[in-house]
N, C-alpha and C positions, 0 to 999 in steps of 0.2 A: 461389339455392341451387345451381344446376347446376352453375354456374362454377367453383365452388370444387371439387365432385368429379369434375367432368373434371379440374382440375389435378392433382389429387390421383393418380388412376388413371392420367393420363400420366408422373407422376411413378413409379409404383411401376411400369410396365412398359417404364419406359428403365432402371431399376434403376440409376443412376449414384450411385454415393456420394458422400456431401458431404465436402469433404476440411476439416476443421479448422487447415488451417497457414494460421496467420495470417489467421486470419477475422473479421470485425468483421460490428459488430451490423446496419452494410448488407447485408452478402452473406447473411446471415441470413436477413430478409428477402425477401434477393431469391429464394435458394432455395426458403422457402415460399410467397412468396403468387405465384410465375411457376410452383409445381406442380414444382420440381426436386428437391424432398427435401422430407418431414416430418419434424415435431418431434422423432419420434423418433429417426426417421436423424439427425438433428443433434446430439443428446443420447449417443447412440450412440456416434458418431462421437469424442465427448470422452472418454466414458468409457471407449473402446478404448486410444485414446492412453494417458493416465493409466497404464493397468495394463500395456500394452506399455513405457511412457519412462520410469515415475515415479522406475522403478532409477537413472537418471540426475542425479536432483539430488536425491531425498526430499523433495521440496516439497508433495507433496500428504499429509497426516493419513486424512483418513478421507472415502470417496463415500456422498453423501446417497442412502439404501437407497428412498425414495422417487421420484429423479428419473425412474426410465422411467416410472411411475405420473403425474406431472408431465404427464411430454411425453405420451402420450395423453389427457390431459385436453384437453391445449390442441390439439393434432392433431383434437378434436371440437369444439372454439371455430373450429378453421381451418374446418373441414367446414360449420359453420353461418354462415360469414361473420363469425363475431363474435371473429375476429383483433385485439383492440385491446390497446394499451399500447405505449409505445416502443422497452419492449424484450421482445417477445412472443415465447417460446422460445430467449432470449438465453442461454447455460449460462454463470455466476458461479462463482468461488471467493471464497468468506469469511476470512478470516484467524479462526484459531481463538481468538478472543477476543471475536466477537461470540457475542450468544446469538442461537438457532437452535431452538425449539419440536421440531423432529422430529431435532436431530443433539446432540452433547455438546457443550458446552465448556468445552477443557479450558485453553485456555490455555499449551498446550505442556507441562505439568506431570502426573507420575502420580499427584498429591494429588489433579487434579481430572477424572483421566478419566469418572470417574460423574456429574460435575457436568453436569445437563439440566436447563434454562431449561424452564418451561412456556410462553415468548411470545418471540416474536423480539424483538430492536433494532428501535427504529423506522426505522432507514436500511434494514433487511434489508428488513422486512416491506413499507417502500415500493417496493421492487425488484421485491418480489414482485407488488403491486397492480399494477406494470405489466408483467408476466409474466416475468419474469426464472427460470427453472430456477436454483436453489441448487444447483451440483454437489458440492458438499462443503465442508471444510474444508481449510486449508494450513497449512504447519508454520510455525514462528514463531520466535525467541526466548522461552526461558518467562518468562510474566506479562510479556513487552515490555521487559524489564526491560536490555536491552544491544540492539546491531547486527550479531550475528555469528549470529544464527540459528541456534540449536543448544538442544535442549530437552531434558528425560526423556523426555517421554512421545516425540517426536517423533525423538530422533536430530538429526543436522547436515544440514542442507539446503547442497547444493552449488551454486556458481555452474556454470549451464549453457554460461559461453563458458569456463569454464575450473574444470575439475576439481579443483585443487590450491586455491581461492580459494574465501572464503566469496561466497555473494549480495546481500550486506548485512543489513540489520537496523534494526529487529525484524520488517519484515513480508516476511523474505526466502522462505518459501514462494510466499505471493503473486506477488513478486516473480519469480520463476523462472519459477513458475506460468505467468502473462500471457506471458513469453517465450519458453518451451516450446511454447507454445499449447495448451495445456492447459484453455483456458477462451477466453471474447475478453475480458475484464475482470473485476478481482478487487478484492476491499475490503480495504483497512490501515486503520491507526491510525499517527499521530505523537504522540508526548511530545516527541522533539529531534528526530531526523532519520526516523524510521520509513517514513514514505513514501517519503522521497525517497532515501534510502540506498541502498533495492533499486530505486529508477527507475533511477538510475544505473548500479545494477552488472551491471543486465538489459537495457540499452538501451531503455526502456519511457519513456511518460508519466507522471507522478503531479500530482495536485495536493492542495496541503495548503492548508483554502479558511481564509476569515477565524475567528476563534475566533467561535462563536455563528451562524454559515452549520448547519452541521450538526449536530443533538442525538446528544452522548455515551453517552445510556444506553444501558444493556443491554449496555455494552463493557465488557471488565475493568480499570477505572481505576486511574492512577497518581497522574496530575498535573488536579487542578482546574483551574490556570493556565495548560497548558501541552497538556493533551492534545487531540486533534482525529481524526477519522476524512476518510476518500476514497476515490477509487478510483484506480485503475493501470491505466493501457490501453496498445496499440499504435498510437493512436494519436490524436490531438487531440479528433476527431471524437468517436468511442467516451468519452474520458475527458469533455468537453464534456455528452455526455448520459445518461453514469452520475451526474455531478456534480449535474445538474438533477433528478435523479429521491431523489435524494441530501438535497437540500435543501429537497425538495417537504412533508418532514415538516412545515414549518413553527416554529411556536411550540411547544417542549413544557416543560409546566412541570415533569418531571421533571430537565433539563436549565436551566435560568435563561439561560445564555447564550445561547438561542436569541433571547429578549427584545432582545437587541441590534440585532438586523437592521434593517435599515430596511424600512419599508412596503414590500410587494410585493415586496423583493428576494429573497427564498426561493420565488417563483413567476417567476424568471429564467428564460427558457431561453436557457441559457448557449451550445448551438449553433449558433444563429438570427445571422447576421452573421457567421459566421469569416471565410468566403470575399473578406469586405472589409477583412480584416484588413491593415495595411500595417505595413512598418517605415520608410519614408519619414521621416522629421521626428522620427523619437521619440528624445528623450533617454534614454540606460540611463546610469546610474552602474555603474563598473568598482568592485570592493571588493577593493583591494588585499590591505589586510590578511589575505583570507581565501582568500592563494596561498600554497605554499610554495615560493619562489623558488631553496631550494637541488639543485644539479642532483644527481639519483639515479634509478635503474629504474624506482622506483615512482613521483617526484614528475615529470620530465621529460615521462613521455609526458600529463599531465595539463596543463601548458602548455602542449605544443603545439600539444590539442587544442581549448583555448582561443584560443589564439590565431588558431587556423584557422575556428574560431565569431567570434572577436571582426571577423575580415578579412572573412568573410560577411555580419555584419552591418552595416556601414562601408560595403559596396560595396550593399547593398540601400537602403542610406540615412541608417540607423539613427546620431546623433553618440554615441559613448563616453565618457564623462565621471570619470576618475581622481576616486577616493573614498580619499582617504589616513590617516583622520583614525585616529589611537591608539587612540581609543576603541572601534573594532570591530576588537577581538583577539578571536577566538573562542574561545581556549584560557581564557582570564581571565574574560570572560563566563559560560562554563559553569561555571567553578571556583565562580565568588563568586556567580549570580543563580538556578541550578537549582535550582527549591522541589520537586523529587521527596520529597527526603526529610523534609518536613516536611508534605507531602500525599498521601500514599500508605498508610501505615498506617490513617489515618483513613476513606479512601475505599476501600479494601480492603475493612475491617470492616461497612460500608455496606451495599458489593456482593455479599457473602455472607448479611448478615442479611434478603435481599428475600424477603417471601414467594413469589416466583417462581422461587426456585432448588430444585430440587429433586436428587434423590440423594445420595450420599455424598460433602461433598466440607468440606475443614477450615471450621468455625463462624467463625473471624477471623484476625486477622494474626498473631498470636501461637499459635495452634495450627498454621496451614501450615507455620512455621517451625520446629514444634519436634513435628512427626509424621510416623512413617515409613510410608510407603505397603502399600498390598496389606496389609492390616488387620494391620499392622505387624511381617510378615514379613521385610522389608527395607528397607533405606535408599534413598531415593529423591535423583536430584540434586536440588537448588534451586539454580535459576541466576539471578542470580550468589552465587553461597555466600561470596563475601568483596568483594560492593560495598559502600564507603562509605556510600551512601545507607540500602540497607538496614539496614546495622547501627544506622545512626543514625536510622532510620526506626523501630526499639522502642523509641526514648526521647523522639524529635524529633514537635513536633505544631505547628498551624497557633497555636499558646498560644504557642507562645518566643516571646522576646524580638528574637531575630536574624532570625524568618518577618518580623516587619514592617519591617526592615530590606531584608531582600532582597527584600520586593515593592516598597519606596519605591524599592528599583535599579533593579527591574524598570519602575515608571512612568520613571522620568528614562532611563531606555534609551529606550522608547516616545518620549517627548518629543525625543528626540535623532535615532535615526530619520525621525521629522515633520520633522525641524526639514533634516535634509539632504536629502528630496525638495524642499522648500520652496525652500532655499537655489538647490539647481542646478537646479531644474525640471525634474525628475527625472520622466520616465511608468514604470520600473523600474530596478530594482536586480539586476545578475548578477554570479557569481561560480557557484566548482566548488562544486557537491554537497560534492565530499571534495577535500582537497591531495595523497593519495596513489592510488594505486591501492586498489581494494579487497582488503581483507587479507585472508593465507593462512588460509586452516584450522589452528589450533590455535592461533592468537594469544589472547592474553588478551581482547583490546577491538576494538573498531573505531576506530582512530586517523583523524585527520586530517578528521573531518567538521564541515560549515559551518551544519548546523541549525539550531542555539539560537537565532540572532540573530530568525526568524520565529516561533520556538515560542516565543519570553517574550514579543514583541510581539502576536500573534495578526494579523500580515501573512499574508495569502495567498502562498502561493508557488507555481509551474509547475514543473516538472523535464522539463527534454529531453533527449535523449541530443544530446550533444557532438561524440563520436569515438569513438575506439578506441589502446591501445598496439598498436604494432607486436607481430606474427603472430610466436609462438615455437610450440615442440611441445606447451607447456600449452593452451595458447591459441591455435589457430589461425586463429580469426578476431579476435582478440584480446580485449583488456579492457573492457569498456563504460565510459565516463567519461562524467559526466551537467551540466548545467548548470541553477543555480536560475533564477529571474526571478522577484524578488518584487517585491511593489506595495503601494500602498495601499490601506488596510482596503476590504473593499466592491468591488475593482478586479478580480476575476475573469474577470467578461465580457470586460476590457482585456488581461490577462495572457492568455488564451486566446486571442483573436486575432493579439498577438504571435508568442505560440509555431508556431501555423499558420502564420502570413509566415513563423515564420523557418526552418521544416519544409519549405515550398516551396522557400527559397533553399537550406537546409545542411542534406538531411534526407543523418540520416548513419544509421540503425538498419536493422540486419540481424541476421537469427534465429542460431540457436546453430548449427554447423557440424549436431551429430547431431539438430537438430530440423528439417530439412529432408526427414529418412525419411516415409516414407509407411506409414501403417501400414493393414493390411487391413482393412474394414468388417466388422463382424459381427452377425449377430441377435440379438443380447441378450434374455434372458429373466426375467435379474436381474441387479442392481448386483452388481459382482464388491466382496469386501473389500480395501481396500488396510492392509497390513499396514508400520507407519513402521519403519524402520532405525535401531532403539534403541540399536545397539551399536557405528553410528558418533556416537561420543562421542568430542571429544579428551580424552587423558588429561590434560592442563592443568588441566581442571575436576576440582576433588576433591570424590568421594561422601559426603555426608553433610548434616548439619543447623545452623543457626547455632547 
C-alpha cells in the first residue's frame, strides 16, 4: 500500500503535466503506475485539449459530465493497488451511435438529441470493465448513413490535415478525434467503409474485424449484413488491444452473429505476438481494379503513395500478386449487392422500440422521417434527405423479391473472394482505402471509396496510413492516404502483425500541423460543455423532411 502513495505524492509535487499528444495506452500506464501523473491529470489533460482544439475540426459532440468523477474513482483503485484492466484510465471517444447509460445518443440527428439508452453497448460497457474513461461522444455522419461527416445536431466535422476537406465518414468525429489527440483511441462503426474512410483521411489505424468478432447491439443499425463496429488508434499496438477488449463480449444472443466465432477466438489477445510479425514470404494480392489509374490532383497522389507502400513491401520481402479479375469493380459491387435499403427500415424500428431507450426521440422509421424537431418548431436536416436507399428503405423490406437476389450475390461474391485467396495463396489482400483524395467540404458523397468488397463479405480488414499528397497552403503537411489489408475470415491476429511489420518498415503517420500545440494543464473542477458547430452545414444539403 505505501508504494502506491509515495508514487502518487511524488507525482503531485513534481507537478509535471501529462501531455496528451500522441499518447497511447503505454505512456498511460507508465505515467500512472511510475507516480508521473494521475488519473485525473490524464483525464484533464484530454479534456483541456478538446475545449481548447475542438474549434479545429468539430469532432467532438458532447464530454461525458461524469469523467473527472471516473478518474478519481480509479486514482483510489491506483491508491489501493487495485490498478487492474488493460486499459485502466485509458480516455475513449464513442462515436455517437453507440449507447452510453450516463450520455445521449444521438446519432448525429436533432430528432434524437433526447435519446438516452439506460445501458451501454456491450463493446462500451467491456471497455469500461477494463477501466477505460468514456470522454464523450464524436460527431458522425447522421444515422451513419453517408462518409462525409456532417450531421444536424453536430455541424461538419473538418479534416484536421486540411481544412477545406472533409475527414471521411461516417465515423469522421472519431476519426479526427484519434488524430487530434483528443483521446488515445476511439470506437466506429462500418456498414461500407465507416472505419476505414476516416483511418485514411486522419492518418490512424482502424480495424473493421470479421462479421460476428464483435456484437452490434446497442449501435444504431443500418445494415444486418453489412454492419460491424471497432476501434481507431494511433497505433497498431493500442488498436490490437482496444480490439481484444472489444471482442472480450463474447457470444451475445442479442446479436446472432456473434455465434459464428470459432471456440476461443473472441478470448484472442490480438496483441500478444506483433513484434513477430514479419512480411518475409507473405503473399498480398494487388486489387487493381480498385485504383483509379487516370492521372489527376486528387487520383495521382494516391498512386504514388501506393506505390511507395507497395516498393516497402517488396524490399521487406513481402511477393505482390496482380488481382485483375472484372469481377472486383467496386462501383458495380456497391450499385447492385448493398442490402442498406432493404435492412435498415426494419432494423431502425427495432432499435427504437427497446425498452431501453428512453427520452424523447421518434417511435420508428417512418416518424423520424416525416417529424420536425424541437417539438416541432422547426425543420430539422435528415442526412441524407435524397439517398436512394432511404427513399426506397419506406417501401423496401428483407420480403422483396430482389433482397434474396442480392444476398444470393452477395454469397457468390464471398465464394469468389475464397476462391482468389485459394487460387494465389494469397496471406492478404491490399489496395487504397479510397481512389481519390478525400473529398472537399460541400461535396455531395464521398467518391471513390473501396469498402464494400469486406462489408458484404464480412472479411476483416486493417487500415494503415499509406502517405500523404504533396504539402499545399490547405494542407500543409498534406493529405492522409490510407491502405486496406484484408484477409481471411478469422485472420486478424495475421492482418495485425502484418500491418506492425509493415509500420516498422513504411511508418509514414504524422499529426495535424496545429495538433502539435501544447496546450496548458489546468485544474478542472467540472467537465466544461462542448457546444457542436450547427451552423457549419454545407448549403448542398437541403433542410427539410422526406
Amino acid at each position: 500500500m505505501l508504494a502506491p502513495l509515495l508514487l502518487l505524492a511524488a507525482s503531485l509535487a513534481a507537478g509535471t503535466p501529462f501531455d496528451p499528444r500522441e499518447a497511447t495506452i503505454g505512456s498511460v500506464h507508465h505515467a500512472l503506475h511510475f507516480g508521473r501523473s494521475t488519473c485525473r491529470e490524464v483525464v484533464s489533460s484530454f479534456i483541456v485539449r478538446v475545449e481548447a482544439l475542438n474549434n479545429n475540426t468539430n469532432a467532438v459532440l458532447t464530454l461525458n459530465p461524469r469523467a473527472l468523477e471516473i478518474a478519481d474513482e480509479l486514482d483510489q483503485a491506483l491508491l489501493s493497488g487495485n490498478a487492474t484492466g488493460s486499459l485502466f484510465c485509458v480516455p475513449v471517444l464513442v462515436k455517437d451511435n453507440y449507447d452510453t447509460f450516463d450520455m445521449k445518443t444521438t446519432g448525429g440527428s436533432l430528432a434524437f438529441r433526447d435519446s438516452q439508452p439506460s445501458t451501454d453497448a456491450p463493446s462500451v460497457a467491456a471497455l469500461r470493465r477494463e477501466g477505460a474513461v468514456i470522454l464523450g461522444k464524436a460527431n458522425l455522419h447522421e444515422i451513419a448513413l453517408e462518409g462525409i461527416s456532417v450531421s444536424s445536431f453536430g455541424g461538419q466535422t473538418i479534416n484536421p490535415y486540411d481544412s477545406t476537406r472533409t475527414p471521411g465518414g461516417s465515423s469522421g468525429g472519431s476519426g479526427a478525434s484519434v488524430a487530434s489527440s483528443f483521446c488515445v483511441f476511439a470506437l466506429g462503426s462500418d456498414t461500407v467503409n465507416s472505419l476505414r474512410s476516416p483511418a485514411s483521411a486522419n492518418s490512424i489505424f482502424s480495424v473493421r474485424p470479421t462479421r460476428g468478432l464483435i456484437s452490434r447491439s446497442g449501435v444504431i443499425p443500418l445494415s444486418y449484413t453489412q454492419d460491424t463496429v471497432g476501434p481507431m488508434a494511433r497505433s497498431v499496438e493500442d488498436l490490437a488491444i482496444a480490439l481484444s477488449v472489444m471482442a472480450s463480449v463474447g457470444y451475445d444472443p442479442s446479436d446472432n452473429t456473434t455465434a459464428l466465432s470459432p471456440p476461443g477466438f473472441q478470448e484472442t489477445n490480438f496483441a500478444s505476438g506483433l513484434s513477430l510479425g514479419t512480411l518475409q514470404g507473405k503473399r498480398l494480392g494487388l486489387l487493381e481494379p480498385f485504383f483509379n489509374r487516370t492521372a489527376s490532383d486528387e487520383t495521382t497522389p494516391v498512386n504514388e503513395a501506393m506505390n511507395a507502400a507497395i516498393g516497402r513491401l517488396e524490399a521487406a520481402g513481402a511477393t505482390i500478386v496482380p488481382i485483375r479479375e472484372s469481377v472486383y469493380n467496386p462501383t458495380t459491387i456497391a450499385a447492385e449487392l448493398d442490402t442498406q435499403r432493404f435492412e435498415y427500415r426494419e432494423l431502425l424500428n427495432a432499435y427504437l422500440s427497446r425498452p431501453e431507450l428512453g427520452g424523447r426521440h421518434p417511435r420508428d422509421f417512418a416518424e423520424f422521417y416525416t417529424t420536425k424537431a424541437e417539438g416541432g418548431k422547426g425543420e430539422f436536416l435528415v442526412m441524407p434527405s435524397g439517398y436512394e436507399y432511404v427513399r426506397n428503405s419506406s417501401v423496401s423490406s428483407t420480403g422483396n423479391a430482389t433482397y434474396a437476389s442480392v444476398q444470393q450475390g452477395v454469397a457468390n461474391l464471398t465464394l469468389t473472394l475464397a476462391s482468389t485467396f485459394a487460387t494465389h495463396s494469397l496471406d492478404a489482400i491490399i489496395y487504397p482505402e479510397q481512389r481519390n483524395l478525400v473529398v472537399k467540404i460541400g461535396s455531395p458523397s464521398q467518391s471513390g471509396r473501396n469498402g464494400i468488397l469486406a462489408a458484404l463479405t464480412g472479411h476483416p480488414v486493417v487500415t494503415v496510413p499509406a502517405g500523404f499528397s504533396p504539402s499545399t497552403a490547405d494542407a500543409p503537411r498534406g493529405v492522409p492516404i490510407g491502405m486496406e489489408i484484408l484477409g481471411p475470415k478469422w485472420s486478424e491476429k495475421e492482418l495485425l502483425a502484418i500491418a506492425h511489420a509493415y509500420d516498422k518498415v513504411g511508418a509514414t503517420r504524422r499529426s495535424p500541423e496545429w495538433a502539435d500545440r501544447h496546450v496548458e494543464s489546468q485544474d478542472l473542477t467540472q467537465v466544461p460543455v462542448i457546444v457542436p458547430d450547427r451552423a457549419n452545414i454545407p448549403a448542398v444539403y437541403p433542410i427539410g423532411v422526406l
